[in-house]
N, C-alpha and C positions, 0 to 999 in steps of 0.2 A: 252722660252719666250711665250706669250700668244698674239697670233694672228690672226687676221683673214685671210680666204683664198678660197681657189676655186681652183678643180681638175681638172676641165671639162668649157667649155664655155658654157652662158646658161643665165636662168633668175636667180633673186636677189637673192631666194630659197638655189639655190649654191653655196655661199658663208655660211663657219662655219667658227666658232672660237675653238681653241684650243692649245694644246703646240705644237710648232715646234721648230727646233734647231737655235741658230741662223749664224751656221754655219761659214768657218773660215775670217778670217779677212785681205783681201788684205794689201799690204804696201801700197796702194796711197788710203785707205779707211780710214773711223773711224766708231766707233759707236755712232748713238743717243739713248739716253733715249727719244720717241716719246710722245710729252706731249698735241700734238694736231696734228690731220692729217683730212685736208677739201678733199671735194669732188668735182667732176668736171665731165661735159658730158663723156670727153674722160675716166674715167675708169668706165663708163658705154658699152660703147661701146667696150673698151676692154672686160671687163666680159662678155658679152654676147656673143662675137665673130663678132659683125659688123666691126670691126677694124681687119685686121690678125696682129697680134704681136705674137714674139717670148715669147713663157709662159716658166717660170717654174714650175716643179709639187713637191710640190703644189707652186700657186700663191698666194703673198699677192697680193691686190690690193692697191691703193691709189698713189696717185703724190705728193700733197702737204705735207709739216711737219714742225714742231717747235720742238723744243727740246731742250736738254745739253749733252753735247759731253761725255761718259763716259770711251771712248779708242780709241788712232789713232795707224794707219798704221806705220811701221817702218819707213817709206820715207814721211809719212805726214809732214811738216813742216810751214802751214799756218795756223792751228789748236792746239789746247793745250785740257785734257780735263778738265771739268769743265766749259768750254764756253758755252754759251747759242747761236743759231744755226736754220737758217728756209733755208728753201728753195723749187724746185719741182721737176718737170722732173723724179720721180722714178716712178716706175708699168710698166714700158714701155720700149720696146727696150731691153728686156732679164734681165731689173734691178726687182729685188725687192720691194713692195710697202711698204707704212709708216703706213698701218692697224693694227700696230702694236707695243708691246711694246718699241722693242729693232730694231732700222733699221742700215742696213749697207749700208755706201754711200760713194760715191768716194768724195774727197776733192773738183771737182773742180763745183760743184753744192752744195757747201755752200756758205752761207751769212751771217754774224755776225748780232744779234739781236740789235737791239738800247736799251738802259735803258730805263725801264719805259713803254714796250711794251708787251704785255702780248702773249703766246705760242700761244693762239687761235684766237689773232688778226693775230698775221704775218701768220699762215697758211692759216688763210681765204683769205687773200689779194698777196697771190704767185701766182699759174699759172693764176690769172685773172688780176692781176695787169698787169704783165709780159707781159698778150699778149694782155692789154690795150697801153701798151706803145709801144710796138715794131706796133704795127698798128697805131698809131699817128705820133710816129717820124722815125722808118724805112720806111715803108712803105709811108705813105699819108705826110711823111714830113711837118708835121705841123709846121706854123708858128703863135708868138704873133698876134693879131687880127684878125687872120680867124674865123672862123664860125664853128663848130662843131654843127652836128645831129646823135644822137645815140638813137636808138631802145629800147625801156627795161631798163630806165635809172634805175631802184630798182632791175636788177639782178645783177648776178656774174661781169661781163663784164663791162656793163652800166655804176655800180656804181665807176666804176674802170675810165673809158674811163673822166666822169664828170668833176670826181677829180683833176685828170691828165691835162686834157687840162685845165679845169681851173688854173692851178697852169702853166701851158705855155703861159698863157696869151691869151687864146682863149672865144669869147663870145660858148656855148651850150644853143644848145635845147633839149630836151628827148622828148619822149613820155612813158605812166604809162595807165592802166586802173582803178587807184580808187584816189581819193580826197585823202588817206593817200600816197600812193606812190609816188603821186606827192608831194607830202609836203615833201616828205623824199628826193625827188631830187631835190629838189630848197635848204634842209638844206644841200647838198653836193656842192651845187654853183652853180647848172642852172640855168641859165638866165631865162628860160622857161622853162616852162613842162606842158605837152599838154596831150589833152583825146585821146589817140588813136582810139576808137569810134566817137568823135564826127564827124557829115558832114564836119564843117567847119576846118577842121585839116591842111587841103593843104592850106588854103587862110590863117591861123596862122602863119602858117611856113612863106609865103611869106611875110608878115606884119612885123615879126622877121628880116626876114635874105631878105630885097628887093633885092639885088643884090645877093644874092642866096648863098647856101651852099657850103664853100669852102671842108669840109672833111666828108662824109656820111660814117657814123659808123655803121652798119649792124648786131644787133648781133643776129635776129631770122633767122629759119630755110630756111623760104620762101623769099628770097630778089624781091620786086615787083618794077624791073628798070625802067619800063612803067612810075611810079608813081614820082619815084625818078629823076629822072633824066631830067627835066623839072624844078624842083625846085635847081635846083644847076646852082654854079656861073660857069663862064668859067676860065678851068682849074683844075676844081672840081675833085675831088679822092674821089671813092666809094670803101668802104672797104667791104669784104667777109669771112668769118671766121667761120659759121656753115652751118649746113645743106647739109650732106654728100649725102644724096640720094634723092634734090632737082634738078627739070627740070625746075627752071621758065623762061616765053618765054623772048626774048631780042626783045626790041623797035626797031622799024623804025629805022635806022641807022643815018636819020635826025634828031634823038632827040641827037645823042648820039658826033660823032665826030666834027659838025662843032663848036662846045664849047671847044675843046680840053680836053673832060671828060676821063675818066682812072678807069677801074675797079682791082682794087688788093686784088685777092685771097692769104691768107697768112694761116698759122699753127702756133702757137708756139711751139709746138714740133720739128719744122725744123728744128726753129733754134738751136745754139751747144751754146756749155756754156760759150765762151765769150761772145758774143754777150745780154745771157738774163745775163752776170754777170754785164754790163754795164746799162741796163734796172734796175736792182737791188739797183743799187747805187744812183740812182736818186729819187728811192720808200723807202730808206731804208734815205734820207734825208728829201724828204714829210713826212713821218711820223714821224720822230722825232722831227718836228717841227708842227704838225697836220694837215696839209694838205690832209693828204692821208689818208683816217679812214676807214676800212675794214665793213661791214653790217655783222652780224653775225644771220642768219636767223633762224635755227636752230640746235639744239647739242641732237647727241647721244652718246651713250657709246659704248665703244668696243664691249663689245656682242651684241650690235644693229646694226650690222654693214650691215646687210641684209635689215633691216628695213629703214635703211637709204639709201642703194642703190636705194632699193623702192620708197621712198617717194621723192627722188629728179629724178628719172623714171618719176613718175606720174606727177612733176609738169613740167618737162620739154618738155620730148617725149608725155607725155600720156595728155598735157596742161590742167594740174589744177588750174594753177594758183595759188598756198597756198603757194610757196614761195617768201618772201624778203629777198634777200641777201643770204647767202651763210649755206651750209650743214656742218658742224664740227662735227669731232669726239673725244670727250673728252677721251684720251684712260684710262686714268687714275680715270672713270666717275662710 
């Protein structure tokens, strides 16, 4: 099969494409035919080695994937093939990545496709949907008419976090740096969306949400609590979720406990496969009823597969800012 991969941890550079085997086929596995596989910070971070994970040599890379089942496992019995099939959680943890044509996956990180959803939608909208939702309702336990404030409502995350809680019955605010971004998170249901540059951002937010934000949804690197945590209601949960080799300072402790605020650091990678199989079925009913619409920001092809490690490097760690919505690799492109 024709894939891509990486020997050595490193920059984007290291990653080629080429034939690998696709090696033998456990009983509780199947194979996908991979027809779209998105990108995500974490297999940047694995590639290069800022994550230590167990590799194999050689590595594919990639977590997310869409596809059609085209052989299961002797012990498989929740899978047929011929099914159409997304899901994430591979690259990581000794598993194999979906950079590829042919991926081998265990049964219990599949999730059957809805009709009428296309390969490149469901892969753009898996690990960020996933760990949209497991941070709203595991975590920050959202409820109907709270208040949601999320970061970067036109990225990965953001666009996910919008959707979601609007579909739990929650008012959102974002913030966006251009007049199109913002228009693109008010057309995903924000109530608001705001200039992250502008002065007046803080006295917006309080005009929005006067009794203050019941869920702050965090998805850049630098979380600034000084800032935050003043505008939130009492009771308020502050979500955490990037920014691995961040020191930001923590407020007066006056700002922070006598409101009963609550900081939760979470991963979706933590979590184990029932847990995002439950988050799944909740994203796999939003979208078949259109609620949950994936941003697909940009699409490479398999042999670009370096070029895209890069180019979502540069917008994220390297802030370029050039993207909205989500990195796809059309393997089949």
């Amino acid at each position: 099969m024709k894939a891509a991969y990486f020997e050595r941890t490193g920059p984007a550079s290291e990653i080629r494409v080429g034939e690998l085997p696709t090696g033998p086929l456990p009983d509780d596995h199947v194979r996908v035919r991979v027809a779209a596989s998105a990108l995500n910070p974490i297999d940047l971070y694995i590639r290069a080695g800022t994550v230590a994970m167990p590799l194999n040599s050689p590595q594919i890379p990639g977590s997310d994937f869409a596809g059609e089942i085209v052989e299961v496992g002797a012990k498989v019995t929740k899978f047929r093939v011929g099914e159409r099939v997304w899901g994430t959680n591979q690259g990581m943890f000794g598993r194999q990545g979906t950079a590829c044509e042919i991926a081998t996956i265990h049964e219990q990180w599949l999730y059957r496709s809805p009709i009428g959803i296309a390969d490149i939608d469901l892969a753009a909208l898996a690990l960020t949907g996933i760990t949209a939702h497991l941070g709203l309702f595991d975590q920050a336990r959202l409820k109907p008419g709270e208040t949601v404030y999320v970061s970067g409502g036109s990225g990965g995350v953001g666009s996910m976090v919008i959707q979601i809680a609007k579909a739990a019955g929650a008012r959102v605010v974002t913030i966006a740096g251009s007049d199109e971004k913002r228009a693109l998170c008010k057309s995903l249901g924000a109530d608001e969306a705001l200039d992250y540059a502008s002065a007046g951002l803080d006295d917006a937010v309080t005009a929005f949400a006067p009794e203050g934000i019941d869920v702050w949804f965090e998805t850049q690197r630098e979380p600034d609590f000084a800032r935050a945590f003043p505008l939130m209601n009492r009771g308020g949960r502050f979500l955490v979720m990037a920014g691995r080799t961040a020191t930001p300072m923590f407020p007066p402790l006056g700002q922070f406990y006598p409101r009963n605020l609550s900081v939760h650091g979470f991963a979706m990678l933590a979590y184990g496969p029932e847990a995002q199989a439950k988050a799944a079925e909740d994203m796999i009913r939003w979208t078949a009823t259109g609620q949950l619409k994936p941003i697909v920001g940009k699409r490479f092809g398999l042999s670009e597969t370096a070029e895209a490690h890069q180019f979502l490097e540069d917008a994220t760690l390297g802030g370029s800012r050039k993207l909205v919505g989500k990195v796809v690799l059309e393997i089949d492109r």
